[in-house]
C-alpha positions in Angstrom: 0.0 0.0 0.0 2.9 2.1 0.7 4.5 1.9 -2.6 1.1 2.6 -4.3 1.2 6.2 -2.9 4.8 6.2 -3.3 3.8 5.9 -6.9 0.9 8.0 -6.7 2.9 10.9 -5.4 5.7 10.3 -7.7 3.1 10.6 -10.6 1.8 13.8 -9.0 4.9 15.3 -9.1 5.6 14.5 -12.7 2.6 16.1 -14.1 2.9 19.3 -11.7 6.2 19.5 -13.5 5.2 19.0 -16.8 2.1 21.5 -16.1 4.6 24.4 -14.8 7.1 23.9 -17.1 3.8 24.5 -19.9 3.7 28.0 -18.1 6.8 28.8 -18.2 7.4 27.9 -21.9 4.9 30.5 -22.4 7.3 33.0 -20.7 10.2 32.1 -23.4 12.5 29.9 -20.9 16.4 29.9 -22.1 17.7 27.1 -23.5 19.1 26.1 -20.5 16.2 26.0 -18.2 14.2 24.3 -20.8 17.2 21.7 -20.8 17.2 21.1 -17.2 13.5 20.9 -17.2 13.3 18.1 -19.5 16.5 16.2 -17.9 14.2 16.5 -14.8 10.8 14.9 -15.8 13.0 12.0 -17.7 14.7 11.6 -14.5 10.8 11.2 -12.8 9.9 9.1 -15.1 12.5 6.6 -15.0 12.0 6.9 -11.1 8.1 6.0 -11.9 9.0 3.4 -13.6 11.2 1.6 -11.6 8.6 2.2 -8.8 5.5 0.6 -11.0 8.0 -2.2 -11.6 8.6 -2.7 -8.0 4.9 -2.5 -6.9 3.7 -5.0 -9.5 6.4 -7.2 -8.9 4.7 -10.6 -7.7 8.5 -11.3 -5.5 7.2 -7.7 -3.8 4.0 -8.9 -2.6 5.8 -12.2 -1.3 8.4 -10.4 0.6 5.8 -8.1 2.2 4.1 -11.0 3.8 7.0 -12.7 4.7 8.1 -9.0 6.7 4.5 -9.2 8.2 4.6 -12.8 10.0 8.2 -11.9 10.9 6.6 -8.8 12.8 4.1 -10.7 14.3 6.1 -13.2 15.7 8.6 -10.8 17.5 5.1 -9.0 18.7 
């Protein structure tokens, strides 16, 4: 559940990016802001997908429940 918001936020993020870098391209950005914009949102995006990998992973799941019983047996 944690890595679906994890996700969720991540994805938030992107498209607040995307949305203010729209506005600002209406302002004439420099070359170099526009550059640093886009390394940015291909950075989030590789982040979101390495995250959407992680959460659908079936091993994920597995290692989750496995972390669960260990916590209720110490409890």
């Amino acid at each position: 559940m944690t890595a679906i918001a994890i996700v969720a936020i991540c994805a938030w993020a992107l498209v607040n990016i995307v949305e203010s870098a729209k506005d600002k391209s209406k302002k004439k950005l420099s070359n170099k802001e526009s550059e640093a914009y886009k390394a940015e949102i291909a950075e989030l995006k590789e982040r979101v997908s390495v995250l959407e990998k992680i959460v659908t992973d079936e091993r994920y799941d597995l290692k989750k429940q496995f972390a669960d019983l260990e916590s209720d047996r110490v409890a």
